[in-house]
N, C-alpha and C positions, 0 to 999 in steps of 0.2 A: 516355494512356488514361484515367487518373483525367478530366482536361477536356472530356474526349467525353463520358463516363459524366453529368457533373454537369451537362452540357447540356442531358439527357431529363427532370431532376427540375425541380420550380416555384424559384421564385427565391428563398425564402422559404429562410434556412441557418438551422442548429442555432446555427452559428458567429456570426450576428449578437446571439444570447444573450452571448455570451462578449465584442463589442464594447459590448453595453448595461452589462456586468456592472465591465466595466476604465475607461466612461466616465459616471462620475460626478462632475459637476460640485460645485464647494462649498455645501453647502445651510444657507443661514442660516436658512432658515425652520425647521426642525428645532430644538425645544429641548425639554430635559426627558424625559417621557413619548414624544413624538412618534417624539423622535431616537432613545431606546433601543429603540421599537418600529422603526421602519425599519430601525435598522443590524442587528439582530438578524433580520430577514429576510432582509437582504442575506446577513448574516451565514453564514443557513442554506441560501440560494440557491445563494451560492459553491460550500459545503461539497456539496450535492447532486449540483452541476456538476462539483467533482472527484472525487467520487465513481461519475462516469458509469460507467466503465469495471467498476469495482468491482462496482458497485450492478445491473446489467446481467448483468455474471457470474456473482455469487452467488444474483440472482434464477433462473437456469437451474440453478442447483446445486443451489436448494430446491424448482424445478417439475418438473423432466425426472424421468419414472418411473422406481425404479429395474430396470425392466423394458426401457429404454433406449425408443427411439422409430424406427419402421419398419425394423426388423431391427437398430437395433445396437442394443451395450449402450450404457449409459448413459455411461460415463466417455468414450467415444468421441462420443456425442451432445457433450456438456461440450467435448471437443476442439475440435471442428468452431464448437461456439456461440464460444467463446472468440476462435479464426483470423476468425469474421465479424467478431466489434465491435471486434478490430483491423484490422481491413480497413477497415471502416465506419468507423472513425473516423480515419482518417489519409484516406482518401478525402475525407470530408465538411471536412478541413482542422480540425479537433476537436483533432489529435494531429498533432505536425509527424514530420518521418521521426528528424530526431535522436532526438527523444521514444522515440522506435518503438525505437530503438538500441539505448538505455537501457534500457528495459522488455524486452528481447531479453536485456539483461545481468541483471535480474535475474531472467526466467525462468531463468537455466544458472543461477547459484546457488543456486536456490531449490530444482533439480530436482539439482543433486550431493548436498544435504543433504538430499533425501527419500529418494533412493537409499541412503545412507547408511543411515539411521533407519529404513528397511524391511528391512534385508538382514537372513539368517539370523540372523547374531552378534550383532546388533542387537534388534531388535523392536519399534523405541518404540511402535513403529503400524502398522497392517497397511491396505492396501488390499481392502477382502475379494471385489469383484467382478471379472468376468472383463470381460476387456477386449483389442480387436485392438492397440491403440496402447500396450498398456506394454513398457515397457522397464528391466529389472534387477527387475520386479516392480513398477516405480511407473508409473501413466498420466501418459503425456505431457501430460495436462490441468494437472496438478499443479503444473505451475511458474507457471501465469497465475494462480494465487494470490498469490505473493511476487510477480507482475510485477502486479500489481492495487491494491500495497502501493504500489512503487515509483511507478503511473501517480498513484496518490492523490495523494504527495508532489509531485513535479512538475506537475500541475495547479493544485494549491493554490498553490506555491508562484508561480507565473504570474497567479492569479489574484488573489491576496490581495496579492500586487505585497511579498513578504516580505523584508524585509531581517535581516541579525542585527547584534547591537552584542555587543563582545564576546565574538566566537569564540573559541574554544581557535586556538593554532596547528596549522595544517593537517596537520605530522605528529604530534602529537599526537593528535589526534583519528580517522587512520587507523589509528594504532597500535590503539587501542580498539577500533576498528571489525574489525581481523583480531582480537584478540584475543576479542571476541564469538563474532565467528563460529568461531575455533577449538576455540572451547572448547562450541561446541554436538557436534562430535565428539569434543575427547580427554576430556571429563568422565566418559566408561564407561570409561576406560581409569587417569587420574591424579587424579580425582576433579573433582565440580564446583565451581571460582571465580567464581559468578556474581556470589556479591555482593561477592567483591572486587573483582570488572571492574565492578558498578554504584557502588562505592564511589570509584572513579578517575574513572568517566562522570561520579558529582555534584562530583567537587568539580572536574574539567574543565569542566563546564558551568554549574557555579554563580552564577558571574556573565553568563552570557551569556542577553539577550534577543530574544525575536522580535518584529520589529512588522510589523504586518499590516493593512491595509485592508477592515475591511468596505465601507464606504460612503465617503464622502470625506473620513475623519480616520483618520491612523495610532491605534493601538490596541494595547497591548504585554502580553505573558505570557513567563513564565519558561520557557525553550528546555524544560528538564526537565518540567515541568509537560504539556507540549504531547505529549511523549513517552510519557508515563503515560498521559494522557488516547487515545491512538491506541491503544496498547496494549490497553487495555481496553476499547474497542471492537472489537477485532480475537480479543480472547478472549471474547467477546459473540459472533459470527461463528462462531468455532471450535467453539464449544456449537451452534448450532443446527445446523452441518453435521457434528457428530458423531453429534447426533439424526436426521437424515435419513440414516445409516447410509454418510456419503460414504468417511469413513475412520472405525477406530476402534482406542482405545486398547487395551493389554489388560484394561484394568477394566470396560472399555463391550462386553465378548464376549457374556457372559451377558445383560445388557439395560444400558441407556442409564442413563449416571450424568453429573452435571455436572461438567465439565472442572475440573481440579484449578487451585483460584483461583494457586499456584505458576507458570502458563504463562502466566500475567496476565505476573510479571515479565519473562521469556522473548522475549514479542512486544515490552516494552519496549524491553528492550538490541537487541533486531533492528530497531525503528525510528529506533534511532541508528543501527546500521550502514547502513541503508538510506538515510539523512539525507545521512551522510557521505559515502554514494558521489553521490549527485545533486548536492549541494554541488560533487561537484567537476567531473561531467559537466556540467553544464551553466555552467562557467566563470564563479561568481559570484562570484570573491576580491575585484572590483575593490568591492563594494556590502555587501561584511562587514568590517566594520572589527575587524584582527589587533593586539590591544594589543604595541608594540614588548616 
């Protein structure tokens, strides 16, 4: 069906961005000035390009009224937008179906943990609008956030053509990763260990780099570093859709206050766990070198 469909559109793909982007020839002519200006657009190219999915989504989070759009509410609007640009984009071959898989997995995770954090006993956050498609109190829109997180990683990680040197061993590093995530619900219950889990995460990852391809030279940062830096973009996000009233804290009832810089760390240790699972769906043991 998809090949029939792609039949009626011009010849011209999205997808020939992402051949232009993976074939970069070695450019001697590049030095200095030139070079840092070029790879630094490539740079931000990539980054835009796996931010598709993302960037696409949240633009709908911050436009769609929150008076919804031709009879629905809004969180249902957010639904339906979300189900297209995954459509659209495994269609247009953007997103292969494994990808879709993946990003399927971490919609459920994303969407057991907001369930969680909304229920009575709970409270972290409330959804305050009505809505046909929630369930347990949380809209099903909800989990194409954490799978928005996930699609970023995997894109990037294809596109930047990423390798790691010095991984943690793979159960080590899953260990951390339930541990993360466990402890985003038993912390109401046996207190929070976050920074004892971010304390394990740095010195698990301490020596482990990522190299990455802008342009046509690898280019290396500290795995951790790479982690923060997402984070904090992702708590950058969470402020301006708190402001647009998509969900809100109990501090933000009365009126809008900036997200507590504390959930900066939070998105951190979630983008290790989310690292860790792509690391392994998408079978990269053979191109990260595991020190004996």
């Amino acid at each position: 069906m998809f090949s029939k469909l792609r039949d009626l559109v011009p010849v011209w793909r999205l997808s020939a961005i992402d051949d232009h982007l993976l074939r970069q020839d070695d450019r001697p002519d590049l030095v200095g000035l030139s070079r840092g200006f070029v790879e630094f657009l490539y740079f931000g190219l990539k980054e835009a390009r796996a931010c598709l999915f993302a960037g696409l989504f949240f633009a709908a989070v911050f436009t769609v009224p929150r008076t919804g759009l031709f009879g629905l509410p809004r969180y249902d609007v957010l639904l339906v937008v979300a189900l297209a640009i995954q459509f659209w984009m495994v269609w247009a071959k953007l997103e292969t179906v494994d990808e879709l898989k993946a990003i399927s997995l971490f919609h459920v995770i994303g969407f057991v943990l907001e369930a969680f954090k909304t229920s009575s006993g709970i409270k972290s956050w409330v959804y305050p609008d009505f809505a046909y498609t929630k369930l347990f109190g949380v809209p099903l829109f909800s989990g194409f956030m954490y799978a928005a997180i996930g699609s970023y990683i995997i894109q990037a990680w294809r596109l930047f053509e990423l390798r790691v040197v010095h991984h943690p061993p793979y159960w080590m590093a899953g260990a951390v990763a339930l541990l993360i995530y466990a402890n985003f619900f038993t912390h109401h219950y046996i207190g929070d260990y976050r920074w004892y889990i971010a304390a394990c995460a740095l010195g698990l990852y301490a020596r482990a780099t990522v190299i990455f391809r802008p342009l046509d030279r690898d280019r290396r940062m500290p795995l951790m570093l790479s982690f923060v830096l997402i984070g904090f973009f992702i708590w950058l996000a969470e402020n301006i859709s708190t402001f647009f009233g998509i969900w809100k804290y109990p501090n933000q009832m009365g009126a809008w206050s900036a997200v507590h810089v504390g959930k900066w760390s939070a998105w951190s240790l979630l983008i290790i766990m989310t690292f860790t699972i792509v690391a392994n769906l998408k079978h990269i043991k053979a191109r990260i070198h595991v020190p004996a």
